[in-house]
C-alpha positions as a LaTeX table, in Angstrom:
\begin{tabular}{lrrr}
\hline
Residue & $x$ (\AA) & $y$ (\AA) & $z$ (\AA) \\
\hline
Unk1 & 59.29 & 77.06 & 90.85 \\
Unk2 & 61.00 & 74.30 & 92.74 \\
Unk3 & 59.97 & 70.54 & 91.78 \\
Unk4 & 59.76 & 68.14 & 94.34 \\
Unk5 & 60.63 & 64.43 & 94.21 \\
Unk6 & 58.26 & 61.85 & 94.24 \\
Unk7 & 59.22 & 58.44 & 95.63 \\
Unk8 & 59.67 & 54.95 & 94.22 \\
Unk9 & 59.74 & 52.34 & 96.91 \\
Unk10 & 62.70 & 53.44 & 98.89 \\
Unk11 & 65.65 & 53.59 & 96.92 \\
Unk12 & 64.28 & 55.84 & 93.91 \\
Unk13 & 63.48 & 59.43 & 93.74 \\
Unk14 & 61.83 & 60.89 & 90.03 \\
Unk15 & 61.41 & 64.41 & 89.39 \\
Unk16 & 59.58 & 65.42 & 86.34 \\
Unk17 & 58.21 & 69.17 & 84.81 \\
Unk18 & 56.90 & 70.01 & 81.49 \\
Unk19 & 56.05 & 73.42 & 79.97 \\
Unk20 & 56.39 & 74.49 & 76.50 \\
Unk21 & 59.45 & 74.51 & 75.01 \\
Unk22 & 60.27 & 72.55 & 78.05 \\
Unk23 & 60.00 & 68.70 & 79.24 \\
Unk24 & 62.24 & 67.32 & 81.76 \\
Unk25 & 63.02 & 64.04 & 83.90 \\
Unk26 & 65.07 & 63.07 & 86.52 \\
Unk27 & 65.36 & 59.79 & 87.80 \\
Unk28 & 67.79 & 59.03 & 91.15 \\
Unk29 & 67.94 & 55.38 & 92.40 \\
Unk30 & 70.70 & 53.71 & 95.08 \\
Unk31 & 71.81 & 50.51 & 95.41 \\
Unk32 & 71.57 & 50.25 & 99.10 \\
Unk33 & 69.24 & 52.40 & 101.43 \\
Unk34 & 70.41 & 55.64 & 102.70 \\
Unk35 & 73.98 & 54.82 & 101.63 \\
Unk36 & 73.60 & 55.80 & 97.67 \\
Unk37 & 76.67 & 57.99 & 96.55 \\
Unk38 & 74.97 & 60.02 & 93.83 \\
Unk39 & 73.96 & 62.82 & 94.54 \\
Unk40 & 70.19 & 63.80 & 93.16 \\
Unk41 & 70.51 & 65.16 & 89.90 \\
Unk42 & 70.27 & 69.30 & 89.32 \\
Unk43 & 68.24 & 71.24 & 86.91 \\
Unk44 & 67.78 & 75.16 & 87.29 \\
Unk45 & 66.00 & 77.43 & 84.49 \\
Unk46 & 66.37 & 81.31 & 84.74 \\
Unk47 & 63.27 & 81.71 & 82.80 \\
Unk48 & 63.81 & 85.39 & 81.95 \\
Unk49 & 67.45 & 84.70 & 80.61 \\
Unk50 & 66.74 & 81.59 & 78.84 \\
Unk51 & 69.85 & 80.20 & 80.74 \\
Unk52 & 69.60 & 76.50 & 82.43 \\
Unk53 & 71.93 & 74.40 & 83.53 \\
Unk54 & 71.32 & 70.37 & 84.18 \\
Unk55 & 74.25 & 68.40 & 86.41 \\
Unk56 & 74.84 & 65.18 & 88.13 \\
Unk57 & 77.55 & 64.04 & 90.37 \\
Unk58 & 78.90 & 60.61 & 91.59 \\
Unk59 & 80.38 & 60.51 & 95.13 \\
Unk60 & 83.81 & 58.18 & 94.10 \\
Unk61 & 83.48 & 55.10 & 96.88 \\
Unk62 & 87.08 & 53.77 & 96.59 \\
Unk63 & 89.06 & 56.86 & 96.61 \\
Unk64 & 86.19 & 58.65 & 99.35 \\
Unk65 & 85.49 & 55.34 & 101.36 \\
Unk66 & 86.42 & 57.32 & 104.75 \\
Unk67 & 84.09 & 58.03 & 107.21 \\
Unk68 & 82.97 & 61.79 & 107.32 \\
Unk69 & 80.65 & 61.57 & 110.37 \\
Unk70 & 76.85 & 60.96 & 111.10 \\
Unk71 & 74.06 & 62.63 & 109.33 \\
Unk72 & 71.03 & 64.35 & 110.81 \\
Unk73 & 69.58 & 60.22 & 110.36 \\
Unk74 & 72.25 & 59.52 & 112.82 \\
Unk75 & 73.59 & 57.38 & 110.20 \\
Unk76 & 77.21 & 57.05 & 108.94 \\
Unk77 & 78.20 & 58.96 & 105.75 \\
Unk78 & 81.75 & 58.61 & 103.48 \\
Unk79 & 83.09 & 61.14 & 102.33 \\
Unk80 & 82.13 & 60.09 & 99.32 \\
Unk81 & 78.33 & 60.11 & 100.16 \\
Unk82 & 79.14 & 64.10 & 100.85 \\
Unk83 & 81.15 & 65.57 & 98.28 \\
Unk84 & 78.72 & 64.67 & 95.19 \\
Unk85 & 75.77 & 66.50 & 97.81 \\
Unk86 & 78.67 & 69.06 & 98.35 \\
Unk87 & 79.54 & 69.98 & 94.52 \\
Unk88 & 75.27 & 69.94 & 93.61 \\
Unk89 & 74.99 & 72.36 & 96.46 \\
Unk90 & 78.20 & 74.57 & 95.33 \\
Unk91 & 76.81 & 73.94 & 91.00 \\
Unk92 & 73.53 & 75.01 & 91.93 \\
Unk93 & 75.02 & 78.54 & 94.54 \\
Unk94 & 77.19 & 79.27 & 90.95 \\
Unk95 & 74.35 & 79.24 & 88.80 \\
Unk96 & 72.34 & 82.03 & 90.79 \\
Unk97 & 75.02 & 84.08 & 92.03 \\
Unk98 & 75.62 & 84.58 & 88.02 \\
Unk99 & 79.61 & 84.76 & 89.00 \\
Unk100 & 81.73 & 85.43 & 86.40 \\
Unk101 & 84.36 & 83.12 & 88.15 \\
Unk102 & 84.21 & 79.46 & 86.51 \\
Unk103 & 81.74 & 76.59 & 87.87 \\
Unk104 & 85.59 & 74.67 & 88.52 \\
Unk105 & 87.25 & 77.90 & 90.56 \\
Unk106 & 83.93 & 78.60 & 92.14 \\
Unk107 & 83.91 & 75.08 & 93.75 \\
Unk108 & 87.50 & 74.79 & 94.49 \\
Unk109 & 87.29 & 78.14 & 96.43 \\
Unk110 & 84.36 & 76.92 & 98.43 \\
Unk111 & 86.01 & 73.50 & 99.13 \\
Unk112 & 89.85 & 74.99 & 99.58 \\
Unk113 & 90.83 & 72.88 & 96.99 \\
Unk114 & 92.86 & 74.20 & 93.54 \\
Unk115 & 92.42 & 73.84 & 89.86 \\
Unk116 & 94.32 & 73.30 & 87.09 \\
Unk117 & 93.70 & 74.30 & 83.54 \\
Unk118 & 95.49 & 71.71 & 81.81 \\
Unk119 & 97.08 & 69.13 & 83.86 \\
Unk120 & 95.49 & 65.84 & 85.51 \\
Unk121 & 95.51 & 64.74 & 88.45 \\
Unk122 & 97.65 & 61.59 & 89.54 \\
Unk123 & 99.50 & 59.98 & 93.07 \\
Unk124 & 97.78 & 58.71 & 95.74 \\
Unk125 & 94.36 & 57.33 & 95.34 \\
Unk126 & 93.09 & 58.53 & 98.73 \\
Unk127 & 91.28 & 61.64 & 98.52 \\
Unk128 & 89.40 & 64.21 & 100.75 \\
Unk129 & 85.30 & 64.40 & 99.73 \\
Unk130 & 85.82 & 63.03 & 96.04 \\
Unk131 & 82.92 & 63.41 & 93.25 \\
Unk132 & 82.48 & 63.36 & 89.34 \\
Unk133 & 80.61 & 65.89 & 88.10 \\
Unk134 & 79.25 & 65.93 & 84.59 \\
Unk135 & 76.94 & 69.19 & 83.52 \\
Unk136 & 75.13 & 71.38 & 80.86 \\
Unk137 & 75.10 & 75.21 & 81.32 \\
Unk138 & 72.96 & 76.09 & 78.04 \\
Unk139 & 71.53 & 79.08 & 76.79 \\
Unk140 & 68.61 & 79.09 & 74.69 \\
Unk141 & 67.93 & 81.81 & 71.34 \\
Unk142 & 64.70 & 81.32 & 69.29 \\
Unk143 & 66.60 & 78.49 & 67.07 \\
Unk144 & 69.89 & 77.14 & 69.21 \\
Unk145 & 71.18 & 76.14 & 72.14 \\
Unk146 & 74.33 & 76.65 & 72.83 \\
Unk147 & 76.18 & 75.13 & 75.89 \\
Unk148 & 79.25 & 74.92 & 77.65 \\
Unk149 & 80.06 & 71.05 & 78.77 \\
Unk150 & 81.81 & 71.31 & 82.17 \\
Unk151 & 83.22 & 67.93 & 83.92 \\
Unk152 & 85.21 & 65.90 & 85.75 \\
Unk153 & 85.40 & 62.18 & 86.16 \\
Unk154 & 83.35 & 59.31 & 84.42 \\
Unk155 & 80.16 & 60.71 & 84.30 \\
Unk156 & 79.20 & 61.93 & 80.73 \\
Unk157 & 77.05 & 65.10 & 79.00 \\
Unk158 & 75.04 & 63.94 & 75.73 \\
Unk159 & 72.96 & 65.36 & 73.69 \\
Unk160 & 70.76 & 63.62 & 71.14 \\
Unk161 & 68.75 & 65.12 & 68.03 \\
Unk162 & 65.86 & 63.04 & 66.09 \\
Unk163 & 68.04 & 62.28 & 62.95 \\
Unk164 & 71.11 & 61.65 & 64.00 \\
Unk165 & 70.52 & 60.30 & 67.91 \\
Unk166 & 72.73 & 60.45 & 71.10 \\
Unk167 & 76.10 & 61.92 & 70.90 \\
Unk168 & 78.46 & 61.88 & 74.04 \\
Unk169 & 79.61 & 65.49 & 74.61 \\
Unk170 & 82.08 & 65.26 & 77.71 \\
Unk171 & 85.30 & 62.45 & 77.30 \\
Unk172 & 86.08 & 60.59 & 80.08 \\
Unk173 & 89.30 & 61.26 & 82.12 \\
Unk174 & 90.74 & 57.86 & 81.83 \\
Unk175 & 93.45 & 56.22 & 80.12 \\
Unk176 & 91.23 & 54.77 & 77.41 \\
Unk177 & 88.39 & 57.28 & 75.74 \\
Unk178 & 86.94 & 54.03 & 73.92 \\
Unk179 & 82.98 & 53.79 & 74.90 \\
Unk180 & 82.91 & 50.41 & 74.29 \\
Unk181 & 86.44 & 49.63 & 75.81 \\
Unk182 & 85.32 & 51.41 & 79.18 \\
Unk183 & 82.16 & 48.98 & 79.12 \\
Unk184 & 84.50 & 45.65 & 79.19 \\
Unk185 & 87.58 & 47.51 & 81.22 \\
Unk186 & 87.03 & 49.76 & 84.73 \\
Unk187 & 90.18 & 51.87 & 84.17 \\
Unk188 & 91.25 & 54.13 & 87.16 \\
Unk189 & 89.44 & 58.13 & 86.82 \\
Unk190 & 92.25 & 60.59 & 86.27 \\
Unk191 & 90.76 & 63.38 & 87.69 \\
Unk192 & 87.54 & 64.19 & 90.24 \\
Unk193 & 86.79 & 67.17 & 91.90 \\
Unk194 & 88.11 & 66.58 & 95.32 \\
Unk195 & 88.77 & 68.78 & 98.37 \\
Unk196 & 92.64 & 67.53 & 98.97 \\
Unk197 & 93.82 & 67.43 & 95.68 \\
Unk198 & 94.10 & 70.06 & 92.31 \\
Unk199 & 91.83 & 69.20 & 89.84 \\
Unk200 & 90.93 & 70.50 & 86.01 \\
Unk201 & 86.95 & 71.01 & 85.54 \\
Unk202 & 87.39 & 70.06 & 81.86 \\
Unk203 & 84.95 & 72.77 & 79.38 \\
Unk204 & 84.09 & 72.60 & 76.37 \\
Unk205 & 81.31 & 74.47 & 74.43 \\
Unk206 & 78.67 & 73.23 & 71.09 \\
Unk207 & 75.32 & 74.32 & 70.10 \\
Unk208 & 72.68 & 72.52 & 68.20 \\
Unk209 & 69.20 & 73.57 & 66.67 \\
Unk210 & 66.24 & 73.53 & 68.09 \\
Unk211 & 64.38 & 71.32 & 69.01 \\
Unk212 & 66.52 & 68.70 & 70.67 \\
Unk213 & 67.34 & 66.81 & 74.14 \\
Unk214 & 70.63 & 67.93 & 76.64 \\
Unk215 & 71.05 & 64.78 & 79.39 \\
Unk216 & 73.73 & 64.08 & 82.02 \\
Unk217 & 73.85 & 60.84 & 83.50 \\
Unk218 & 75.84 & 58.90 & 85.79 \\
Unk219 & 78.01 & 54.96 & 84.89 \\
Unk220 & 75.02 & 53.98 & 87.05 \\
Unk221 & 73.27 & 54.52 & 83.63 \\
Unk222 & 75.02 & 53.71 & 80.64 \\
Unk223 & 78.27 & 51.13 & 82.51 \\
Unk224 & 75.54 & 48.38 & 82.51 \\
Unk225 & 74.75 & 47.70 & 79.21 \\
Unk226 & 76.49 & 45.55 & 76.73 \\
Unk227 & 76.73 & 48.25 & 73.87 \\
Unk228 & 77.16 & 52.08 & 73.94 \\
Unk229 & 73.94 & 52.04 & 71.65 \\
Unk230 & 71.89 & 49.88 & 74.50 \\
Unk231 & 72.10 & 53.14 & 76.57 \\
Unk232 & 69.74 & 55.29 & 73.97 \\
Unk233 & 67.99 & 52.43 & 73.19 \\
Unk234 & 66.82 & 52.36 & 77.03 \\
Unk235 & 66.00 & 56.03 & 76.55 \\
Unk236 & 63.53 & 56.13 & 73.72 \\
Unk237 & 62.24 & 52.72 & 74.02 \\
Unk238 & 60.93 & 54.27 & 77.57 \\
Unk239 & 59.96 & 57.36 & 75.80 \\
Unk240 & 58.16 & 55.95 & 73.01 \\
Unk241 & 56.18 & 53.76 & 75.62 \\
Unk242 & 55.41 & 56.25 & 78.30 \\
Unk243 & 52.37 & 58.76 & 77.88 \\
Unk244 & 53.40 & 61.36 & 79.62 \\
Unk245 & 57.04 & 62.93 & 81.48 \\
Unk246 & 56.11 & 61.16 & 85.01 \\
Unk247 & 55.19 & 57.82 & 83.27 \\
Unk248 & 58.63 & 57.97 & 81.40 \\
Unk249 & 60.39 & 59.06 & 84.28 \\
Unk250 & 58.92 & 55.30 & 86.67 \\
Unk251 & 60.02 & 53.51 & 82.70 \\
Unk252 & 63.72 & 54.66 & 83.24 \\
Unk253 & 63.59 & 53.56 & 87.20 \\
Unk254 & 62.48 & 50.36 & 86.48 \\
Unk255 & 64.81 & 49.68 & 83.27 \\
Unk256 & 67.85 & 50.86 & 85.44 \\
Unk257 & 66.86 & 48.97 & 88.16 \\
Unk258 & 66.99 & 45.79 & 85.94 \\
Unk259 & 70.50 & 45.92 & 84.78 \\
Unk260 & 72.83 & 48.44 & 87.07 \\
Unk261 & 75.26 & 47.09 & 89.37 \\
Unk262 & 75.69 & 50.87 & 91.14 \\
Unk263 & 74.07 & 54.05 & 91.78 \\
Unk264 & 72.14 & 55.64 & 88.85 \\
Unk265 & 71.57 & 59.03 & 88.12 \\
Unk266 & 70.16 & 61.13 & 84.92 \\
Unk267 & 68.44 & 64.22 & 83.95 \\
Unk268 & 67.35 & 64.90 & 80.94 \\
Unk269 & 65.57 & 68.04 & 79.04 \\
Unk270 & 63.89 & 67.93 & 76.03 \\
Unk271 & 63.99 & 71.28 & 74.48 \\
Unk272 & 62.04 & 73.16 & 72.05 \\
Unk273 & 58.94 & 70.89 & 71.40 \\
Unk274 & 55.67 & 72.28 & 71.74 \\
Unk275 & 54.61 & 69.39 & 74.44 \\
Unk276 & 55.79 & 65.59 & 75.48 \\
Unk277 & 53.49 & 63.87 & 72.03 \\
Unk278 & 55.47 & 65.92 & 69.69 \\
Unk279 & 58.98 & 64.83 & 71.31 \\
Unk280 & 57.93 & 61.08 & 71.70 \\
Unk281 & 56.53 & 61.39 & 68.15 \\
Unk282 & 59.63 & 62.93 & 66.48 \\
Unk283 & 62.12 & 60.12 & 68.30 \\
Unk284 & 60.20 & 56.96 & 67.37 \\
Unk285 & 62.24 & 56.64 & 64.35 \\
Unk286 & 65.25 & 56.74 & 65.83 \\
Unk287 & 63.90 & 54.30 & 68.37 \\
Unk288 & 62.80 & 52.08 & 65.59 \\
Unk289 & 66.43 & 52.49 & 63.86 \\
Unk290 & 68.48 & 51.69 & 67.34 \\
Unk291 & 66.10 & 48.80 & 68.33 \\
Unk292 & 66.24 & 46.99 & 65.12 \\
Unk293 & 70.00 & 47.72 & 64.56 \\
Unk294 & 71.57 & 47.43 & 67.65 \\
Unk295 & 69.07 & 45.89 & 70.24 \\
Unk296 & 67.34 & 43.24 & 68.49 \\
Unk297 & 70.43 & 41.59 & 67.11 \\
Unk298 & 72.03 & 41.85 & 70.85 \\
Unk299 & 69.07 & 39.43 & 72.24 \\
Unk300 & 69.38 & 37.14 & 69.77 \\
Unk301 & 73.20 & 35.81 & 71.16 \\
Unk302 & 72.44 & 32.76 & 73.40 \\
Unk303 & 73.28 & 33.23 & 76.93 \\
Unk304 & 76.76 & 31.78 & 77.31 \\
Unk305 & 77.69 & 32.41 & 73.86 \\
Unk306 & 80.98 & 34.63 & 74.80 \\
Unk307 & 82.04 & 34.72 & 70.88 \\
Unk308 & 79.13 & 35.68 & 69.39 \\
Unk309 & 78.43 & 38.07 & 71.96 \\
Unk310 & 82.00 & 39.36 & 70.76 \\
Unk311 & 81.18 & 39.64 & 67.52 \\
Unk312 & 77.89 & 41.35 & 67.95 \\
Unk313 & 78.93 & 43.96 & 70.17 \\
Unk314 & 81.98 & 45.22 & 68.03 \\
Unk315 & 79.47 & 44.87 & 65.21 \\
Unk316 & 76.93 & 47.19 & 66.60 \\
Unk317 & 80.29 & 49.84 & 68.17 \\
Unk318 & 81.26 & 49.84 & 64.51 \\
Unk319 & 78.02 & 50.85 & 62.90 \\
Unk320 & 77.22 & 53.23 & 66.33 \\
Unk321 & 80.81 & 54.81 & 66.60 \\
Unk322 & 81.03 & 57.39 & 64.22 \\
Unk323 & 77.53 & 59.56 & 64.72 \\
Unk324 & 78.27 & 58.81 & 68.44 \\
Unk325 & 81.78 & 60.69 & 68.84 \\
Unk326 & 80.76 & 63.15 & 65.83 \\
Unk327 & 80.57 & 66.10 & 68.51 \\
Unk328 & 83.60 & 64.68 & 70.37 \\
Unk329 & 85.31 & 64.79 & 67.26 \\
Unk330 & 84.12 & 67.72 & 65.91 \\
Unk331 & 83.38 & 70.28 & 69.04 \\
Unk332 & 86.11 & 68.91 & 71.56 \\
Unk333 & 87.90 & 71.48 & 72.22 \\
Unk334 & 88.97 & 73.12 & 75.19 \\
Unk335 & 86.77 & 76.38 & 76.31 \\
\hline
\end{tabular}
């Protein structure tokens, strides 16, 4: 079954589906008409494997600011603005030819590009049809899912469980793999998937019980906020408030639209719940826990107040860090 988007004025696109077992959003918004570098986020199930796997991909404007040529609008594209539509296209061919050749060597061989398993990328910063890429390829049992986290670039995998909340799953490749240090600095990406240079798709595998929630998202998303813990507090105080997956879906638009300076993209899947009231149900103590811990204290600062905005944000990274990075900590390794 193929979902189609539905629009939001005309810089948004939302997807949403729910089945049981099954609930999922997608939310795509640019900053500037016909010129947005993300890519629309990717979700495919293979419902008689149990196999899915949930993507997004970030065209990168300063290293892919050259002009590739005119679209089928007639309009002027970067090659930026392709590659992230270029990797969905070659993510989504890997997942239903069932390859046994890696998501990483798969694209490189369609783009003529090279990978490497350990190394990262460094030199010149022009390249040919740059992109992040940030995914999930999950496989579901009666009481797990187990994934592989595949990426490259800034954009992250999470995913988030009623008791202990969201966990980041894929590390950055930059200098610095501080969340709260990449808010306040814009360090350089080490790696991309690009068409001119060798790149490492970075892998990684985890699992968690069932029921719980796999996202991807774009820095559209979560390199707006002031903490790492405003991020899921934008994603379950939406939740909590919408009554169904299409009305949470137009809650994340507008709430991104409020704050990002960039493209935004995210899909996320909630997994294992019988419908959407038992997964808004289960997370509204968590929501409760993040907005009176982290949020609530974060509005009080005065506007202007640079020191006590200081102190509040290492205050709530301090309390947030540790059940944040528990999988990076725990599960990092490579695949």
């Amino acid at each position: 079954m193929h979902v189609n988007p539905v629009a939001k004025g005309t810089t948004a696109q939302l997807w949403h589906h729910e089945e049981a077992g099954l609930a999922a959003v997608a939310v795509w918004s640019e900053q500037r008409q016909g010129r947005g570098e993300d890519a629309a986020p990717l979700l495919v199930f293979h419902r008689p494997a149990r196999r899915g796997l949930l993507a997004v991909f970030d065209g990168v404007g300063g290293a892919g600011r050259a002009n590739a040529g005119q679209g089928i609008s007639g309009a002027d594209h970067t090659h930026a603005w392709v590659a992230a539509r270029r990797a969905r296209g070659l993510a989504e061919e890997w997942f239903a030819l069932q390859t046994p050749t890696g998501l990483g060597e798969h694209i490189a061989d369609r783009l003529g590009a090279g990978t490497s398993p350990g190394g990262r990328v460094r030199g010149s910063m022009r390249r040919d049809f740059p992109t992040t890429l940030a995914a999930l390829s999950f496989q579901l049992t009666t009481t797990e899912v187990r994934w592989d986290v595949l990426w490259a670039g800034d954009s992250r995998c999470y995913v988030a469980e009623e008791h202990t909340g969201l966990q980041q799953l894929s590390r950055d490749d930059t200098e610095s793999a501080d969340a709260l240090e990449l808010l306040i600095q814009d360090p350089p990406m080490t790696n991309m998937v690009s068409s001119s240079q060798v790149f490492s798709l970075n892998r990684w595998r985890g699992s968690a019980r069932l029921p719980c929630v796999l996202l991807c998202a774009t820095d559209g998303f979560f390199g707006y906020v002031d903490t790492p813990a405003e991020f899921e507090h934008i994603l379950w105080s939406t939740l909590v408030t919408a009554n169904s997956c299409v009305h949470w879906s137009v809650l994340l638009a507008d709430r991104v639209a409020a704050y990002t300076g960039d493209d935004a993209s995210i899909v996320v899947t909630a997994l294992g719940y019988r419908d959407f009231d038992e997964f808004r149900a289960r997370f509204r103590p968590r929501a409760d826990t993040v907005r009176t811990t982290h949020a609530e204290p974060m509005k009080q600062i005065q506007p202007g107040d640079r020191t006590a905005l200081v102190a509040a944000r290492a205050e709530s990274w301090h309390r947030y860090r540790a059940a944040y990075e528990a999988r990076l900590l725990a599960e990092g390794r490579p695949g």
